[in-house]
N, C-alpha and C positions, 0 to 999 in steps of 0.2 A: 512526574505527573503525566505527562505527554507519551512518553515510553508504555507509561501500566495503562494504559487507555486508547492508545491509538488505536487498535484495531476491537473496541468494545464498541460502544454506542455514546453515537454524540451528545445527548442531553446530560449523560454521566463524564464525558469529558468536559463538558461546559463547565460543569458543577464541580469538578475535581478541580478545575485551573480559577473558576473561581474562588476557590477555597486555600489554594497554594500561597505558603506564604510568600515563594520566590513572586509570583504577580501580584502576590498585595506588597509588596517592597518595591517590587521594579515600577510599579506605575503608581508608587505613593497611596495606593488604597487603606495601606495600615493606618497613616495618619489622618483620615475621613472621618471628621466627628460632626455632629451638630454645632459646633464652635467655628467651626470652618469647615465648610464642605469643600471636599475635593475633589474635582470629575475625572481626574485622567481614566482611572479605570471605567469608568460607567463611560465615558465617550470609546474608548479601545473596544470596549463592550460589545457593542454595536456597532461600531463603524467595522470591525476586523472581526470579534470572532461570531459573530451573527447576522444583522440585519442586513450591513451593508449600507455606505451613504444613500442617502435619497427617501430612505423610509422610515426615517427619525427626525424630529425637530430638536432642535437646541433648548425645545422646553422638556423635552421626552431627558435630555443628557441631563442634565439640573433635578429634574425629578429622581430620576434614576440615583443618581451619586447620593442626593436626601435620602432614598431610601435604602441604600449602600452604607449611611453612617455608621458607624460601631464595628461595623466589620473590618479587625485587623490581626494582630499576631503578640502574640508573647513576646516579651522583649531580652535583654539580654539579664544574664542572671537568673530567668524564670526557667523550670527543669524542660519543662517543651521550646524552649528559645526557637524561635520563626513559624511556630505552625496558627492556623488560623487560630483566632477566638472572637468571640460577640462582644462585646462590652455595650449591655444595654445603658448605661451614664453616657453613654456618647451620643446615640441611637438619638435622631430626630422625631420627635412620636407621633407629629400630625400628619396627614391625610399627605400624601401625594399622586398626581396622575402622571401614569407612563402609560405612556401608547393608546390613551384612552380607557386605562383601567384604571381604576384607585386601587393604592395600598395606605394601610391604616387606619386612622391612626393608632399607632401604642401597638404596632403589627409585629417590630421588633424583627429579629433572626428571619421569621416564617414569613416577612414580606420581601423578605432577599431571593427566600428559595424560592418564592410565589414568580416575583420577576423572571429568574434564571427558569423556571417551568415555560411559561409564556413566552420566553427569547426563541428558545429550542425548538417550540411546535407553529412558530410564525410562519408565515408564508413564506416572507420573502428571507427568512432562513432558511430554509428550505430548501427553495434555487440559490441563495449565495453558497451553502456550502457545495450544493450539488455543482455549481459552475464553477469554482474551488478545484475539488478534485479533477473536473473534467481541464481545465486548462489546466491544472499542473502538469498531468501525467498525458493528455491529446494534444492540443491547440490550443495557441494563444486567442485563438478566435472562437472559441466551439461551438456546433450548430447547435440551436436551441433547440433543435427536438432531443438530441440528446438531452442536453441541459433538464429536458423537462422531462424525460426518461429516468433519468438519476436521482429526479425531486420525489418522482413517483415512489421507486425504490425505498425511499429516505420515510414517505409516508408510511408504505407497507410494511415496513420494516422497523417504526419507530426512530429510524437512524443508525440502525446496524453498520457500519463502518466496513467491515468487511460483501454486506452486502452490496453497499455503494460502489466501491471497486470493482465487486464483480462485475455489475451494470456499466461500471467506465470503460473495460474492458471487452467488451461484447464485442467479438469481430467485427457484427455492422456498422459501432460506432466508431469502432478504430476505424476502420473503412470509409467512413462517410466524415469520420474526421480529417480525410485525405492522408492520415498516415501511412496506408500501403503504399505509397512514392516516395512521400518526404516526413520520416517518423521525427518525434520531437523527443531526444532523450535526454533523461534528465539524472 
């Protein structure tokens, strides 16, 4: 998933790693029903591949996972063995708020995608991913004009991936990320 998408646009890698069965197994989102909800993934969600801590509540993670339910994988035996599937009999149907929006109730599948739409075009995803790239590949420290330079990009671009890089890239911000002395390679 990560491969066929890296250099596509992030709101269709969100949505692709959302939908992997390898992340609905490794963080236990397959077994997420209304019988027991389970946050691991809906807190990963947003603390790692979007909002970043600080601009989520522990009621936003609990919501989220509620409307996360059903979403899991064919299991063994089944001819798709590990790829996502819905199972609306799991699906929590009443109303939840994340981040100040309600989904639901009876919203089903199309209140998962509603979320993952909403995660992608947040602000403060925006600059996590942008400040992401920028300290992977510049500084562990990077200056926030870059940072907000990259977010920019990320706007105009919808989050073209490859246009992100470009912008991380820019002589002046390798430069002003003090890499022309002491490059950070990775």
């Amino acid at each position: 998933v990560l491969r066929a998408h890296a250099l596509g646009n992030f709101p269709d890698l969100l949505r692709a790693t959302a939908h992997s069965g390898a992340m609905l197994f490794y963080l236990d989102g397959y077994s997420n029903q209304a019988a027991g909800v389970n946050e691991n993934y809906a807190r990963e969600l947003m603390e790692l591949h979007t909002l970043s801590p600080g601009h989520y509540t522990e009621t936003d993670v609990r919501e989220l996972a509620h409307v996360l339910t059903g979403w899991t994988i064919w299991r063994q035996g089944a001819p798709a063995y590990g790829t996502f599937r819905f199972r609306p009999d799991w699906h929590a149907t009443t109303a939840h708020v994340v981040l100040g929006r309600t989904y639901g109730p009876n919203g089903g599948q199309a209140d998962g995608e509603s979320v993952l739409d909403h995660l992608a075009t947040h602000a403060a995803t925006v600059e996590s991913v942008a400040r992401k790239l920028c300290r992977r590949f510049l500084a562990y420290d990077p200056p926030k004009s870059v940072v907000l330079r990259v977010a920019h990009e990320y706007l105009r671009t919808g989050g073209d991936v490859k246009s992100l890089l470009r912008a991380v890239f820019r002589r002046e911000h390798v430069h002003s990320a003090g890499l022309a002395a002491r490059p950070k390679l990775k």
